[in-house]
C-alpha positions in Angstrom: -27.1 4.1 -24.1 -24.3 5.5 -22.1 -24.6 7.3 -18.3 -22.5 10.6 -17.3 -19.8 8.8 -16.4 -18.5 8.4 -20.1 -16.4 11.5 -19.6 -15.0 10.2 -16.3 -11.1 10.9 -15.6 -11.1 7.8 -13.7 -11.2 4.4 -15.9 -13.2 2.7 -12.9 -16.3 5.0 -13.5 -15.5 5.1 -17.0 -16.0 0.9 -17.1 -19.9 2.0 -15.4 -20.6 4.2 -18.3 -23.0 1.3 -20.2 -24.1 0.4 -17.1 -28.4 1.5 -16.7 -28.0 3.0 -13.8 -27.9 7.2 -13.6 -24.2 7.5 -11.9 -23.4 10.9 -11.3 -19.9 11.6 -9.9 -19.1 13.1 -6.4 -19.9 16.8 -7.1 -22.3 19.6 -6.6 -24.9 18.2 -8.8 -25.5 14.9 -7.7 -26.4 16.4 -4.2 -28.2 19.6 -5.7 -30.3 16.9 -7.5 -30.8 15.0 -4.4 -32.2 17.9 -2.2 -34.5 18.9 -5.4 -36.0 15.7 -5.6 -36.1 15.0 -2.2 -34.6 11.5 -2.7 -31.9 10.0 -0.6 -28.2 8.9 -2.4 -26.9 5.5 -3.0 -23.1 5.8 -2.7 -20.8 2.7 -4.3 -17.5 3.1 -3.7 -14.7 0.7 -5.6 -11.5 0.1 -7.8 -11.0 -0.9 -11.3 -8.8 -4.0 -9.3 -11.6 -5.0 -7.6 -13.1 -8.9 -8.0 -16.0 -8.4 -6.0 -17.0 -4.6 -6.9 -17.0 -6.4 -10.7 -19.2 -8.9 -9.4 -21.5 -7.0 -7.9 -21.5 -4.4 -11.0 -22.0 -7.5 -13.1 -24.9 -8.5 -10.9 -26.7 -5.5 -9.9 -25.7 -2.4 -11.4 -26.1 -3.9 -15.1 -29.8 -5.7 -14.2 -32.2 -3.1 -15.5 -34.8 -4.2 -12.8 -32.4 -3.4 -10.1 -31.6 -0.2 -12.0 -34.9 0.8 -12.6 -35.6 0.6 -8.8 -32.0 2.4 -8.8 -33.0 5.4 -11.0 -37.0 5.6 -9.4 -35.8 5.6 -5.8 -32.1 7.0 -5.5 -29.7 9.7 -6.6 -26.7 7.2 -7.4 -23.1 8.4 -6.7 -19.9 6.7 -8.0 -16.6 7.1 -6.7 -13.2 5.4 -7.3 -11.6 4.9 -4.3 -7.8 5.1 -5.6 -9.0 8.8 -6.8 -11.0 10.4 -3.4 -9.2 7.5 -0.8 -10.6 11.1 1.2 -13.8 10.4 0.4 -13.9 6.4 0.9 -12.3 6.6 4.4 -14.8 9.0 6.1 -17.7 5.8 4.7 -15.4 3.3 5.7 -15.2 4.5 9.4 -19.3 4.6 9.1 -19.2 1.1 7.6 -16.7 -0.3 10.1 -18.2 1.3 13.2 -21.7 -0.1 12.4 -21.2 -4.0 10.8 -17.7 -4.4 12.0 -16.2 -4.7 8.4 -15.1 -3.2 5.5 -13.7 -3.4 2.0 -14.6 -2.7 -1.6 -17.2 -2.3 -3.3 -18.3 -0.4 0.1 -22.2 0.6 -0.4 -23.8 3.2 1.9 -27.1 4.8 1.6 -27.0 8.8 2.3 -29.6 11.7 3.2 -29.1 14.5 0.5 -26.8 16.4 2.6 -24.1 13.3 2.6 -24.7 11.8 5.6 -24.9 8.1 6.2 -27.6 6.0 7.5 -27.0 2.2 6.7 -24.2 0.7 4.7 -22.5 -2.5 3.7 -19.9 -4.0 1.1 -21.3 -6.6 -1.3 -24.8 -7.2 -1.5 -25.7 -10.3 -3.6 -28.9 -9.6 -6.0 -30.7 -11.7 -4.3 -31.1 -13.0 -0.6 -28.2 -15.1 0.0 -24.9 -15.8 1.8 -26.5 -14.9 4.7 -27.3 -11.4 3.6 -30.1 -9.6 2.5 -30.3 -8.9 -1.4 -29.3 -5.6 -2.9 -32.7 -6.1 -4.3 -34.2 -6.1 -0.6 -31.8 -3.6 0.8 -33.1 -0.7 -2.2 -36.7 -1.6 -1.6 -36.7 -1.1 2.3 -34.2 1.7 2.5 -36.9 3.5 -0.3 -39.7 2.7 1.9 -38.5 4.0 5.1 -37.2 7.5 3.5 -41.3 7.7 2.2 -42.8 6.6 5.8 -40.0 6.3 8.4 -37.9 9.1 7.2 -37.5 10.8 10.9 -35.7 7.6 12.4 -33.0 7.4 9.0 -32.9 10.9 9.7 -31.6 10.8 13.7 -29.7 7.8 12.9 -27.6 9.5 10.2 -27.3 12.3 12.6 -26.2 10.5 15.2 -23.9 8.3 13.3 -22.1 11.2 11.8 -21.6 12.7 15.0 -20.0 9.7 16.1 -17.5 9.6 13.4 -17.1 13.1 14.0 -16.2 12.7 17.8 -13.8 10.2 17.2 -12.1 12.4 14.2 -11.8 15.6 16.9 -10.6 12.9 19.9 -7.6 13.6 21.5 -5.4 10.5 21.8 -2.2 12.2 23.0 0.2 10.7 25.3 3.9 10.1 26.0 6.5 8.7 23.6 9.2 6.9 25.4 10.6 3.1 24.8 8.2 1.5 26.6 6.1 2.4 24.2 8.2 1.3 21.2 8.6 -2.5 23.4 4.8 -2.9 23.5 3.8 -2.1 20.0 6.9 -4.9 18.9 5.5 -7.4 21.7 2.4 -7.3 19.9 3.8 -7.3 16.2 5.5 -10.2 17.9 2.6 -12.2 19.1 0.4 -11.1 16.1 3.3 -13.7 14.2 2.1 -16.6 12.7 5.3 -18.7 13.7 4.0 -21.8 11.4 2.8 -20.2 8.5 3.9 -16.7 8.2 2.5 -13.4 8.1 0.0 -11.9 11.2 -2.9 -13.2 12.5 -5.4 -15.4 10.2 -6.6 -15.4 6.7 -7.4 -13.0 5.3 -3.7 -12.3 5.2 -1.9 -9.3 4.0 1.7 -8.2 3.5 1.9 -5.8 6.9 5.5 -5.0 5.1 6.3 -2.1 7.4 5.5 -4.5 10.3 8.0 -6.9 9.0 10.7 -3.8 8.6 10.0 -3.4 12.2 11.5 -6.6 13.4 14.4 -6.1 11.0 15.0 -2.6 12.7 14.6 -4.2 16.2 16.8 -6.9 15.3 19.6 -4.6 13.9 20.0 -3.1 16.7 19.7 -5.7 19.3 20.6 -8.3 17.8 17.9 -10.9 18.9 17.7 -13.8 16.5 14.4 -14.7 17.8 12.7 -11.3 16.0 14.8 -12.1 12.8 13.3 -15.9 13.0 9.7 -14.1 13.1 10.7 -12.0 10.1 12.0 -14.5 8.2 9.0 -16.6 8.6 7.1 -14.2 6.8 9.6 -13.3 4.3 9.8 -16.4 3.2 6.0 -17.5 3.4 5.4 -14.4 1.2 8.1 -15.6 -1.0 6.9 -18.6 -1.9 3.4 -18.9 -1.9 1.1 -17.8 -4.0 0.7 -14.4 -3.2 3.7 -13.6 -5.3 4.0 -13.9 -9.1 6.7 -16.5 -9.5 6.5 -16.1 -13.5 7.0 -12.7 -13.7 7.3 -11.0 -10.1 5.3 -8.8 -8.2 2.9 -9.1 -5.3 -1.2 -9.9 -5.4 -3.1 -7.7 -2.8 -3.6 -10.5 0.0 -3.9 -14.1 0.4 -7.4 -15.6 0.9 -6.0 -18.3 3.1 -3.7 -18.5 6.2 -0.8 -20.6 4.0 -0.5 -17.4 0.9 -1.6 -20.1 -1.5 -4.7 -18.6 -3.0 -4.3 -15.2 -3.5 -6.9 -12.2 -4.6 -5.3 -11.3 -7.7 -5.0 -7.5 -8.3 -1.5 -6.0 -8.2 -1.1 -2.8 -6.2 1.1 -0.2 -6.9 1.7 1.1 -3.1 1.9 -2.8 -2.0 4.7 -3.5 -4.6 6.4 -0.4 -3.5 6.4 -1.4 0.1 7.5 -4.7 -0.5 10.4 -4.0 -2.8 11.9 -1.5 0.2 11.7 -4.5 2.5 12.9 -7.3 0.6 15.7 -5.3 -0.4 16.4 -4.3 3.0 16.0 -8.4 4.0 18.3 -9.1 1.1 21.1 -6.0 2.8 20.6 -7.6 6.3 20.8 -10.9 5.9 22.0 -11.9 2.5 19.7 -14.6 1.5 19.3 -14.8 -2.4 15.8 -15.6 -1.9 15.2 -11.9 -1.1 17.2 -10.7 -4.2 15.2 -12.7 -6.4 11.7 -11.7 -5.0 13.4 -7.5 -4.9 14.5 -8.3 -8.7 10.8 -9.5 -9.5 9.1 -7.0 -8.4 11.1 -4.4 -10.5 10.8 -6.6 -13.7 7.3 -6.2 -13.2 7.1 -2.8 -13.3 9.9 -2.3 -15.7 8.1 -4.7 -18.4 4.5 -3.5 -17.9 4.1 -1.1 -15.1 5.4 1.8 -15.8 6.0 5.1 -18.6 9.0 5.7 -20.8 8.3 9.4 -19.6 8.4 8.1 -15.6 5.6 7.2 -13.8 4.7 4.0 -12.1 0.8 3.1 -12.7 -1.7 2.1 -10.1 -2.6 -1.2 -10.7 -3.4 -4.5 -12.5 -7.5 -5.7 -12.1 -7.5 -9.8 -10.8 -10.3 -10.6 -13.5 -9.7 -10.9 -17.1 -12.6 -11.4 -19.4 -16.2 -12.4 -17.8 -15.5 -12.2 -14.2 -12.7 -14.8 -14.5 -10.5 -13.8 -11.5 -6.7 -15.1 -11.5 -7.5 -17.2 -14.2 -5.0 -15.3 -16.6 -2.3 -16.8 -14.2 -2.7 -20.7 -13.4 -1.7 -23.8 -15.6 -2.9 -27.0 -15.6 -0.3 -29.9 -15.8 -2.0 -30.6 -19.1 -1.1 -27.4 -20.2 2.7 -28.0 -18.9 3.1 -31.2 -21.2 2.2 -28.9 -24.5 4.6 -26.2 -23.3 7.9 -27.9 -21.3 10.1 -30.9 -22.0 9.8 -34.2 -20.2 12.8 -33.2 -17.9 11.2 -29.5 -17.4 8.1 -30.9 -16.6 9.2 -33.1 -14.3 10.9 -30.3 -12.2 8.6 -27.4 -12.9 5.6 -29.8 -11.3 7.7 -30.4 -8.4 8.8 -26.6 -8.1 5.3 -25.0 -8.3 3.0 -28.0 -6.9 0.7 -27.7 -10.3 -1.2 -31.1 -10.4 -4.0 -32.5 -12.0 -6.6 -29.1 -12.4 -5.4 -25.3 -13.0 -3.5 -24.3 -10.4 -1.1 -21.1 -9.2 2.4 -21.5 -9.2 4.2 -21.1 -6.0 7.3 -22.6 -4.7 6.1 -26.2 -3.2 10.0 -27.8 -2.8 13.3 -25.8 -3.1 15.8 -26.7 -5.6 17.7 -28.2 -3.1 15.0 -30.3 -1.7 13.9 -31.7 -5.9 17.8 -32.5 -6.4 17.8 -34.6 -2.8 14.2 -36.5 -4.6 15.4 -36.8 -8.1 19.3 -37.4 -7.8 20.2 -34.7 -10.2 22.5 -31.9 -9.4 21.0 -28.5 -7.6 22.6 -26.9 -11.0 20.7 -29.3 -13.2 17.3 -29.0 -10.9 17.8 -24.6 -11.6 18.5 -24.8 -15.3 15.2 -26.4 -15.4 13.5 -24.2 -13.4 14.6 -21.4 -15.3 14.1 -22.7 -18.7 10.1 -23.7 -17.3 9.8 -20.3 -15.8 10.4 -18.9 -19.4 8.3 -20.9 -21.4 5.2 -20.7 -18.9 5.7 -17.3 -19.0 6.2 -17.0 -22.9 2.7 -19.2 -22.9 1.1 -17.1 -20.3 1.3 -13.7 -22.1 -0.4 -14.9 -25.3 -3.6 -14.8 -23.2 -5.4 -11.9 -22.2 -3.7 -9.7 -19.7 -6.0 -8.3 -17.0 -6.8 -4.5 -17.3 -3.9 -2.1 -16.6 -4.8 1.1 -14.9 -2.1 3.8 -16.1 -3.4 6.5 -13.5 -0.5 8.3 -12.0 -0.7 9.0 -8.1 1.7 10.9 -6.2 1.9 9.5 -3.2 2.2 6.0 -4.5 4.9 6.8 -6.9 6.6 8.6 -3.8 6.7 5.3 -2.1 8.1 3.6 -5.6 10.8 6.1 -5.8 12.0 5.5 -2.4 11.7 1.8 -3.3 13.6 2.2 -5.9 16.4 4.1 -4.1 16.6 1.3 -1.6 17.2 -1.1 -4.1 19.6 0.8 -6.2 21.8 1.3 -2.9 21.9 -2.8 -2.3 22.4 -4.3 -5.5 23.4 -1.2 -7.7 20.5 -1.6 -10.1 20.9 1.2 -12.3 17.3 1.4 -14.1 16.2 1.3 -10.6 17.4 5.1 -10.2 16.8 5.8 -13.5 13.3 5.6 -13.3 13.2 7.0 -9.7 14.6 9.7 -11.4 12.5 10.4 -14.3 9.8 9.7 -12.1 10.5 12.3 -9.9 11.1 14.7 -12.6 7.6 14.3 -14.3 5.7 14.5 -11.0 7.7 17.7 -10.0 7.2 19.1 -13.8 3.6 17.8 -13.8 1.8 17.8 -10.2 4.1 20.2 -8.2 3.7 24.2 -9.0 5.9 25.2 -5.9 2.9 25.2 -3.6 0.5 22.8 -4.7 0.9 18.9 -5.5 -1.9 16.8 -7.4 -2.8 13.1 -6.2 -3.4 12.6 -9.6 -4.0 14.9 -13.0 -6.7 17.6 -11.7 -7.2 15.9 -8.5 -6.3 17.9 -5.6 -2.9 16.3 -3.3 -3.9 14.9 -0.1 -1.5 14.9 2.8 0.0 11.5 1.8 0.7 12.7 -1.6 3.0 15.7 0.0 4.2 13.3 3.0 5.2 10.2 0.6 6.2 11.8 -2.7 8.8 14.1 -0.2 10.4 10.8 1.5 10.6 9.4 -1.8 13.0 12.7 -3.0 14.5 12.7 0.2 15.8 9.2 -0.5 17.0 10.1 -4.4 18.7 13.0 -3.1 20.8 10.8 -1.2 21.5 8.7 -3.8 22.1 11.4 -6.2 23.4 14.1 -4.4 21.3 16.2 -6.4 20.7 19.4 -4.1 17.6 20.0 -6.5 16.0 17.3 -5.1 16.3 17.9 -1.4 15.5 21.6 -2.1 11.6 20.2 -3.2 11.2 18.0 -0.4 11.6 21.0 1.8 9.2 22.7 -0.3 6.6 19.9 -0.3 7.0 19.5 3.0 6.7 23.5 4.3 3.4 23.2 1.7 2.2 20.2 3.8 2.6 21.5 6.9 1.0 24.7 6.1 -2.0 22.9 4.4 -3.0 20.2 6.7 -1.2 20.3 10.2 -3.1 20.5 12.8 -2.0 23.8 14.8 -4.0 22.9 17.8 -3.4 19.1 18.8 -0.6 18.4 16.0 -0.5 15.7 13.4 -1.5 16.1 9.8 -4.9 16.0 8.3 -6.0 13.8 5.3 -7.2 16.6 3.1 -7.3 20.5 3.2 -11.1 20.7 3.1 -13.4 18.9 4.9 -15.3 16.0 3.6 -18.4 15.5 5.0 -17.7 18.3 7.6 -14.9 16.5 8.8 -11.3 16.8 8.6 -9.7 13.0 9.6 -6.2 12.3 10.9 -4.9 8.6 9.3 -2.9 6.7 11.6 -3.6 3.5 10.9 -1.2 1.6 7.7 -4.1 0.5 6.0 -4.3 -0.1 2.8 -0.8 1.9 2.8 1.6 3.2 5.6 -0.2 5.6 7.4 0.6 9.7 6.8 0.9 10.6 10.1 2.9 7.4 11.2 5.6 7.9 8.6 5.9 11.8 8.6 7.7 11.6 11.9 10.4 9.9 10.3 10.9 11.8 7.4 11.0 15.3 9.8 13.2 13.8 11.9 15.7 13.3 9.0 15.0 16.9 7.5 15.9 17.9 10.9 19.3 16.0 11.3 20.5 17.3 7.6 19.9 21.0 8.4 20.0 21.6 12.0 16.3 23.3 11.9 14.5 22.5 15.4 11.1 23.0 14.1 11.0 19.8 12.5 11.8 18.1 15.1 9.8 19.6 17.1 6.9 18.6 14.4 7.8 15.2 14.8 7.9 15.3 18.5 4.5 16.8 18.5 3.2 14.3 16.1 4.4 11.5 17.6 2.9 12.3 20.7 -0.5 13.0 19.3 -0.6 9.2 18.6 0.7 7.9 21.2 -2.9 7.2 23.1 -3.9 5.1 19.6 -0.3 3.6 19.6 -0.6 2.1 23.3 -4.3 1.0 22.5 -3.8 -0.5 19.3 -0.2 -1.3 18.7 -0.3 -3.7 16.1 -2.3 -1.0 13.9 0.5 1.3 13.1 3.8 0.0 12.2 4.8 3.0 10.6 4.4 5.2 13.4 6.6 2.2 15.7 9.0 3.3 13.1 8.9 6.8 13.6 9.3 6.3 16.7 12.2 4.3 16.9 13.8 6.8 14.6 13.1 9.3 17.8 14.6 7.4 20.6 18.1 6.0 18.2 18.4 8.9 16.1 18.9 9.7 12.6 22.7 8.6 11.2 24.5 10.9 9.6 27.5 9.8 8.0 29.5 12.5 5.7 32.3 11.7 3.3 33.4 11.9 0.3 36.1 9.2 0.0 34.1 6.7 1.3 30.7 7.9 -0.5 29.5 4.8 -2.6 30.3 2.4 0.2 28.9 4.0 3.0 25.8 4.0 0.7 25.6 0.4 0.2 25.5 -0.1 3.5 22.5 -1.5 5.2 21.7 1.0 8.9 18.2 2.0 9.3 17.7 5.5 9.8 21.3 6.1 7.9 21.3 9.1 5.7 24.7 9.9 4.0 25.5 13.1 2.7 29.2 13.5 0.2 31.0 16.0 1.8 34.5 16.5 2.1 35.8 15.5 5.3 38.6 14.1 6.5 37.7 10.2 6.3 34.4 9.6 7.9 31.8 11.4 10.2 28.9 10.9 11.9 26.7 12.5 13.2 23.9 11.7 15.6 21.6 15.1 16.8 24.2 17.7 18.0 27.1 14.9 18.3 29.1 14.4 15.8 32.8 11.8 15.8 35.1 10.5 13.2 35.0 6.7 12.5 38.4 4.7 11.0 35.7 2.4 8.7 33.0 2.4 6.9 32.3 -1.0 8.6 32.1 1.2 12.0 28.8 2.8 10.5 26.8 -0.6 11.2 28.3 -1.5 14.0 28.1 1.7 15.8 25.0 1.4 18.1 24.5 -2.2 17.8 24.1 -4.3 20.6 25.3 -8.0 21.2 22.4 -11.1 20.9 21.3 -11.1 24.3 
C-alpha cells in the first residue's frame, strides 16, 4: 500500500511512498490535520544522497511497529532538503542551538503550529550508540504532549523565540582590511599543514576558503599562503574524496587523510570545486589541477547532465541494500581478472588497492612508481591510463547509484560560472556550450522577467536569484552576449526587491516567512553563502555600468556582516571574498584587439568587456589608464613576496 507521497515532485519523498508511515508533505493539510487532532508533528528532513537518512528509513520508517506508533501518536511531515533548503535551515538552527550538531536525516518533533520542541539527526531503532532509540524517543515525546504538554509547550515557545532573536540580531560593523587580515589569519590557522584541508575529520572541501588564499597570494605574493593552498589542493586531489576513475568530488571525507569518503556527489560541491581547480590550474600551472578540473566536467558531461541543458543535483552514495560506496572500490582480486600483469603491477601501486575492496586514490606519483620499478615515467602513465580504463569499463557494468535529475537554479548558477572559468583557462569548448544551453533553458523555463523558480513549481529563493545571476554574469563575459548581462540585471533588481532587507540591509533567504521568520544566510554551508557572495557580484554590476546603488548595496551588505565576520571568520569565506573585492576593486579591462587573451588570463576580480579601444584599458572605480600589454593586466596591483 502506497502513502501520499506517491505523487511527490521530489524523488526523495517519492522513494517513502511504500514506506507504512502516513507522510504528508509540508503544506496546509498536514498542519490543519495536526491542530484537528490535537496531535503534535514529527518532521524528517533528508536527501535522496543521503547514507544515513536511508539507514534510518531502512530501520525505522519501514518497521510497521515503529510506524504504527508513528501513525497513533504523530502527524508525520516529510521534506527534502535540496527542495525547501528554506525549510531545513530554520530546524537546523533549532537542532544546532540545542545538541550542538547537525546533518541529515535531521528529526525534530513540532507543536501543531510548527514550532520545535526537541530534535536530533539519526536515531537508531533501538537504544544504542549512545543514544536513545527512535523507538524511546516517539514513546516519551507521545507521553509528555498527553500529561506534560505545558512544559513542551514553553520550551517550543522559548526555543523559537530564540531562533527568532538571533534571525532579527543586528551584527553590523565596519569593513576595512583589518577585517579582511583576520578572517585569512584564521583560514590560515584553521590549515591542516600535514594533511590538508581545515581542521579535523569530518573534512569538507571549504573550496571558497581555498580561493581565498589564492586571491591573497595573487596579490601579495606570499608563498607561504600558496604552500597552505596547495596542501589542500593536492590532498583533495589525491585521496579518496575524489573519483580517480571517472572524476568528480564525494561530499566530505570521513577521516582527516580524504581516504574514506561519504560517497554522494553534489552538484553545488562539483561546481565550486571545478571554479577553483581551474583557477589553481591558471595560477600556478600544475597539471595536477587540469586533470582533477577535466574530471569533474567528464563527469557531468557523461552522466550529469541534459542534452537540453541542465546540470542535475546529485548522485546517492548507496546502491542496492544500504551498500554505501560499494559501486566504487576493487579488490586486488578483482584487478587480476580485469588488468594485465604489467597494469596490475602499476595500478596497485598507483591507487594503494591491496588485499580487501578498497577506494582508489593516488598512493605514489608516477614519478615516485618509475623511481621503485625502474621503468620510464612514460611507461609507468601508459599504464595508468590503460588501468584507469579498464577499471572504469568494469566498474560501470554494476549498478550505478541513483541519479537525481532535479534541476535547481542556484546550483546550476554556480555550474555555469564553473563552467565559464574553465572555458577561459583551457578553452574547453563544451564547457560553454553547456553553460550556454543551460542558461538558456533556466531563463526559458524558471525566469518569467520577475520571478525565478529553485526548481519546477518551487518558488526561487534568494540564492537561486543571487547564484544563477553570477553565473550569467560570467557567460556574458565570455560571450559578449548583451542578452545575457541584460537578465542578470533583471534577476538581480527582482532579488533586491523580493528579499533585501530595507532596514538593516543584506538579503533574506526566502520572500515569505517560514516559521514566522525571515533568516539572513551568511555562513558557506553546505554552499557559499547568499549574502557573502552577493557583494561581489554588485560590486561588478557596479564597475560595468557606473550605477552607484549597487555599490552602495554591496557596501551596506558587507557591513551588515561584519559583526558575524569578526566573530566567526573562518565561517564565511565567501563574504572574505566580497570583501576583498571592495578594498582592490573590480578590473576592468576593455579591448577588442586583445579580447581572447586578456580573457585567458588569470586576475581575480578581472571582468573584460570587447570594446573598441585603442589597445588596452582598465579601469578600476572612476580611474581608468591605458596598458602597453596584456601581461600588464596581472601584474598591475601585485605586490613583490615579502
Amino acid at each position: 500500500m502506497v502513502n501520499r507521497l506517491i505523487n511527490s515532485r521530489s524523488p526523495y519523498l517519492r522513494k517513502a511512498a511504500n514506506q507504512p508511515v502516513e507522510w504528508f508533505e509540508w503544506g496546509e493539510e498536514a498542519f490543519a490535520k495536526a491542530k484537528k487532532e490535537d496531535k503534535p508533528i514529527l518532521l524528517s528532513i533528508g536527501g535522496v544522497w543521503c547514507h544515513w537518512c536511508h539507514v534510518m528509513a531502512k530501520e525505522s520508517f519501514e518497521n510497521e511497529e515503529i510506524a504504527e506508533m508513528i501513525n497513533r501518536n504523530f502527524v508525520a511531515i516529510k521534506v527534502d532538503r535540496d527542495e525547501r533548503p528554506d525549510i531545513d535551515k530554520r530546524y537546523q538552527e533549532f537542532v544546532m542551538a540545542t545538541t550542538g550538531s547537525g546533518g541529515w536525516p535531521l528529526t525534530v518533533f513540532l507543536t501543531p503550529d510548527g514550532k520545535p520542541f526537541f530534535g536530533g539527526t539519526y536515531f537508531p531503532p533501538e537504544d544504542r550508540y549512545h543514544l536513545p532509540g527512535f523507538k524511546t524517543v516517539l514513546r516519551k515525546i507521545a507521553e509528555m504532549w498527553r500529561h506534560d504538554r505545558e512544559r513542551l509547550l514553553k520550551s517550543a515557545e522559548e526555543l523559537t523565540e530564540a531562533v527568532r532573536r538571533y534571525a532579527e540580531g543586528s551584527f553590523k560593523g565596519d569593513v576595512d582590511e583589518k577585517l579582511l587580515d583576520k578572517g585569512i589569519e584564521a583560514v590560515l590557522d584553521q590549515t591542516d599543514y600535514v594533511n590538508g584541508g581545515f581542521g579535523s575529520a569530518p573534512k569538507f572541501h571549504h573550496a571558497k576558503a581555498v580561493e581565498l588564499l589564492l586571491t591573497h597570494h595573487f596579490f601579495t605574493g606570499d608563498e607561504e599562503v600558496l604552500k597552505a593552498a596547495e596542501i589542500t589542493l593536492d590532498a583533495m586531489a589525491r585521496g579518496g574524496i575524489y573519483d580517480h576513475l571517472l572524476g568528480g568530488f564525494f561530499r566530505y571525507s570521513t577521516d582527516a587523510k580524504w581516504v574514506t569518503p561519504h560517497y554522494e556527489k553534489m552538484l553545488y560541491d562539483n561546481a565550486e570545486l571545478l571554479y577553483l581547480y581551474s583557477i589553481a590550474y591558471a595560477l600556478t600551472g600544475k597539471r595536477l589541477y587540469q586533470k582533477i578540473a577535466d574530471g569533474i566536467v567528464e563527469y557531468y558531461r557523461k552522466f550529469g547532465c541534459s542534452n537540453e541543458g541542465g546540470f542535475y543535483a546529485s548522485q546517492d552514495a548507496d546502491i542496492g541494500e544500504l551498500d554505501e560506496g560499494g559501486y566504487y572500490l576493487f579488490s586486488d582480486r578483482e584487478l587480476k581478472e580485469i588488468l594485465d600483469e604489467r597494469e596490475f603491477r602499476i595500478a596497485t601501486l598507483y591507487y594503494d588497492i591491496q588485499g580487501e575492496r578498497k577506494l582508489p586514490r593516488i598512493f605514489l606519483t608516477e614519478e615516485e612508481i618509475s623511481k621503485i620499478l625502474g621503468v620510464s615515467v612514460e611507461e609507468v602513465e601508459r599504464a595508468v591510463n590503460s588501468a584507469r580504463r579498464k577499471m572504469l569499463e568494469f566498474r560501470e557494468q554494476r549498478e550505478m547509484p541513483y541519479i537525481d535529475t532535479t534541476i535547481y537554479a542556484g546550483w546550476n548558477g554556480l555550474m555555469i560560472e564553473a563552467l565559464c572559468m574553465h572555458h577561459k583557462v583551457f578553452g574547453d569548448n563544451w564547457s560553454l556550450e553547456m553553460a550556454e544551453k543551460t542558461a538558456n533553458r533556466l531563463l526559458k523555463e524558471f525566469w518569467d522577467g520577475r520571478e525565478l523558480l529553485h526548481t519546477h513549481n518551487v518558488e526561487g529563493l534568494s540564492e537561486d536569484y543571487i547564484f544563477f545571476a553570477r553565473g550569467l554574469l560570467a557567460l556574458f563575459e565570455v560571450t559578449q552576449r548583451h542578452e545575457y548581462l541584460e537578465k542578470c540585471f533583471e534577476i538581480v533588481d527582482s532579488a533586491v526587491e523580493k528579499f533585501w532587507d530595507g532596514e538593516d540591509g543584506g538579503f533574506f533567504d526566502s520572500e515569505r516567512a517560514v516559521l514566522g521568520i525571515r533568516l539572513k544566510n551568511f555562513h558557506d554551508s553546505p554552499t557559499q553563502s547568499v549574502n557573502g557572495s552577493a557583494p561581489q557580484l554588485l560590486l561588478a554590476l557596479s564597475a560595468i555600468t557606473g550605477e552607484r546603488r549597487y555599490e552602495e548595496l554591496a557596501v551596506e551588505g558587507l557591513r551588515t556582516f561584519a559583526g558575524l565576520a569578526r566573530r566567526f571568520p573562518f565561517s564565511s569565506a565567501s563574504y572574505l571574498l566580497s570583501l576583498y573585492t571592495f578594498i582592490k576593486g573590480v578590473y576592468v579591462v576593455k579591448t577588442e584587439e586583445h579580447f581572447e587573451s586578456a580573457l585567458k588570463l588569470f586576475r581575480p576580480f578581472k571582468l573584460v568587456i570587447k570594446e573598441y579601444v585603442d589597445g588596452i584599458m582598465v579601469c578600476e572605480g572612476n580611474t581608468c589608464r591605458f596598458l602597453d600589454s596584456t601581461e600588464d593586466i596581472i601584474n598591475q596591483g601585485r605586490l613583490e613576496e615579502p
